[in-house]
N, C-alpha and C positions, 0 to 999 in steps of 0.2 A: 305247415298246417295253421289254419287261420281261429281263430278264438268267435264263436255267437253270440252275439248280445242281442237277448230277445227285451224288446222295450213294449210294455203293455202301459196303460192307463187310460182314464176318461175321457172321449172326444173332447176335446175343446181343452187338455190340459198341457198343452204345451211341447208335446213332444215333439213335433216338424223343427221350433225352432231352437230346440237343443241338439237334434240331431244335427243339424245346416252348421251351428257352429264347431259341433264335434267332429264335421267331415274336412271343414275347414282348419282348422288345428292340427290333424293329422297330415294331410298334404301337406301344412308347414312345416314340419319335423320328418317329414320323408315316410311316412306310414300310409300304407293302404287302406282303405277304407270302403266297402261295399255294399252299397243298401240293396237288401234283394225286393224286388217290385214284384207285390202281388198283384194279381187278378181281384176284381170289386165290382160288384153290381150297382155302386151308387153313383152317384152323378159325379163329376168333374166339379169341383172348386176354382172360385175364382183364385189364379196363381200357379195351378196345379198344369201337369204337362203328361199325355198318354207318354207311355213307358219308361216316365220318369219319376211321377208320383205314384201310377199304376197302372195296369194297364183296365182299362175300363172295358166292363162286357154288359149284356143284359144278362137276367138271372137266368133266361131259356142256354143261352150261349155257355153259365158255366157251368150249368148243367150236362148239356154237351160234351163240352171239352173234356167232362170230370168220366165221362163213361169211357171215351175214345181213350184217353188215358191208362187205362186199367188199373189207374190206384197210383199213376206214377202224380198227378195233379191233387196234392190234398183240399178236401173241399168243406165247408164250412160255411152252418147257415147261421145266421149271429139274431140274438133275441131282437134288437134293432131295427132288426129288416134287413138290414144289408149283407149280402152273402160275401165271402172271400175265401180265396183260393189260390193254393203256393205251391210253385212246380219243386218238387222234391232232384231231381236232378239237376235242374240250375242252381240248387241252394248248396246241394254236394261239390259242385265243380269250384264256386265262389267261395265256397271255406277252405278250397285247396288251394288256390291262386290271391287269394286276399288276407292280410293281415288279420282285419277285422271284419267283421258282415254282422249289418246292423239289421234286425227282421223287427217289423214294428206290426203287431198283429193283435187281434183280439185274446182279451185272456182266454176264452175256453179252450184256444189253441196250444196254449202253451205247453201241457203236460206233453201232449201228441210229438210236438217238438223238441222236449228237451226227450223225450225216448226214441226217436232218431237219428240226435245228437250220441247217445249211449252206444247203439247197435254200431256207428260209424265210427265212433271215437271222437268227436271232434267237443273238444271243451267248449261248454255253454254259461254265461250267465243271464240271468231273469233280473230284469230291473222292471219296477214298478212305478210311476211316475206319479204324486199325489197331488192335490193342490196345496192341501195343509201338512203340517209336520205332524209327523206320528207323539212326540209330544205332547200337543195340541189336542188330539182325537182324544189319547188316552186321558186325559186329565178330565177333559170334556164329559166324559162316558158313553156308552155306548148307543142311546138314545138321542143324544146329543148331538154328537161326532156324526152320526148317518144324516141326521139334520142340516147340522154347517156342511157337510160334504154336496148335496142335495140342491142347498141354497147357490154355494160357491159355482158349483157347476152349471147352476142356471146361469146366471151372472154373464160365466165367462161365454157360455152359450150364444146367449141374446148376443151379447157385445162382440162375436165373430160374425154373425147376421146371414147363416148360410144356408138355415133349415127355418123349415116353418116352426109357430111356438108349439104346436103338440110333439115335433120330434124331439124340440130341444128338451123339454119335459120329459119325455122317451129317458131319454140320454140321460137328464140328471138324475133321474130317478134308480137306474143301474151302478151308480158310482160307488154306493156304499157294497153294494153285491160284489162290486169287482173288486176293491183292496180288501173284502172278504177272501175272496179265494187266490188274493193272491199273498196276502198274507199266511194260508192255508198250504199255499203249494212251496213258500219257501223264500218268493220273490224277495229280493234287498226293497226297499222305499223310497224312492228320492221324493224330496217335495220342492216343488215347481210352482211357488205363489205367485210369480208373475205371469205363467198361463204362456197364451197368445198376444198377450195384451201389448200396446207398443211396439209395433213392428218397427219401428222407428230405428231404435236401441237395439231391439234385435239384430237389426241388419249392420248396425255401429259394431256390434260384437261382433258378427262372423268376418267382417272386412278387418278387426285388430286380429282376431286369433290369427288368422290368415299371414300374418306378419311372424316370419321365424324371432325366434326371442320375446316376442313382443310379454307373453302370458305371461315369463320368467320376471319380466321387470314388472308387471301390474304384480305379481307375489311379493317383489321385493317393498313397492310401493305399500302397498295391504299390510306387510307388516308393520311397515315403518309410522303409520297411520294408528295402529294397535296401539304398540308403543309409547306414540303421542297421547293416547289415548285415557291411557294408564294412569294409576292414582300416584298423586308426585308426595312422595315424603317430607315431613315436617322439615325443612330446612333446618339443620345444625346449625349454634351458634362461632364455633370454632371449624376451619377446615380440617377435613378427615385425610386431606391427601400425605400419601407416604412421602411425597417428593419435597413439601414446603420449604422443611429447613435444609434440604442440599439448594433448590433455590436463592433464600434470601441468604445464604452464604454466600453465593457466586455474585446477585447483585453487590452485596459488599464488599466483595473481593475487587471487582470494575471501579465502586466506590473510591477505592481506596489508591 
């Protein structure tokens, strides 16, 4: 039985290229890994690939499909504008045959899902992906923090260049609503300050993860870097080592 990781957070927060490296990491270590591809009424992205990033409909069509279905296609019309919609029995088969199944969906969806996760058994986690750390927000206060979130997500918006500036507006403007409710509903937080930004590097990560062992030695490296890092003590005037005088005994023993 396969474990769900439902990944929500603000368009443009980075979540495509955490996944790409997370899927890549698991194939290195022999793990499965399943992203379940929604149904989406919005346009195709430059990168993006039909029935790999989603499958792309108009909104008459998931309309359609959602009736012919009889409730087996859950459907979702998202404040945004963009509708989306997830076949409920291709998501049951992939948590049976997959390690992992990764569902990256709008938050209002979420609760919908983790209560079909319940009925079916299958263990869920909700992660919530932020730009800033919770931290951060809380120190900021509450007036604040929906502001910086706001800002940030313009930012990274603009800088991905896929929507016009009213939707990107659109989009920033919901960010604080949505680590609202998904703080509400229970979600973990990761914060994701690098966004989208730099596919560069992203793509440099998912080609190392990709390499079996590779992650174990960037940890070992990381610590060893800490370490370095660390505040070095007042150098003693005398050595403290236990061994000195078996040492300079043995030198004088050769000595002699």
């Amino acid at each position: 039985m396969g474990k769900l990781i439902i990944l929500s957070g603000p368009s443009g927060v980075g979540k495509g290229p955490l996944t790409a490296a997370l899927a890549a990491y698991l194939r290195a270590v022999g793990r499965g890994l399943r992203k379940h591809v929604l149904y989406t009424s919005r346009s195709m992205r430059p990168g993006e690939a039909e029935g790999e990033s989603y499958f792309f409909r108009s909104a008459a069509e998931l309309r359609r499909l959602h009736v012919e279905s009889a409730g087996r296609l859950l459907f979702q019309i998202h404040g945004k504008g963009d509708w989306q919609m997830m076949d409920l029995d291709a998501l049951r088969e992939e948590l049976t045959a997959f390690d992992v199944v990764l569902l990256e969906i709008y938050y209002e969806q979420v609760p919908t899902v983790l209560d079909f996760c319940r009925n079916e058994g299958f263990p869920a986690k909700q992660i919530f992906v932020s730009p800033l750390d919770m931290k951060e927000l809380q120190s900021a206060g509450e007036e604040c923090a929906a502001a910086a979130l706001k800002a940030v997500m313009q930012t990274k918006l603009a800088n991905r260049g896929t929507e016009t500036a009213e939707k990107q507006r659109g989009r920033a403007q919901k960010a604080p609503e949505e680590l609202a409710a998904a703080l509400a509903g229970g979600a973990e937080i990761f914060p994701n300050c690098f966004g989208e930004d730099n596919g560069r590097l992203w793509g440099l990560l998912q080609e190392f993860v990709a390499v079996p062992g590779a992650l174990e030695i960037a940890k070992t490296f990381l610590a060893f870097v800490k370490t370095i890092q660390k505040d070095a003590p007042v150098a003693a005037r005398q050595s403290r080592n236990p061994h000195r005088r078996r040492l300079s005994q043995i030198r004088w023993r050769r000595r002699s």
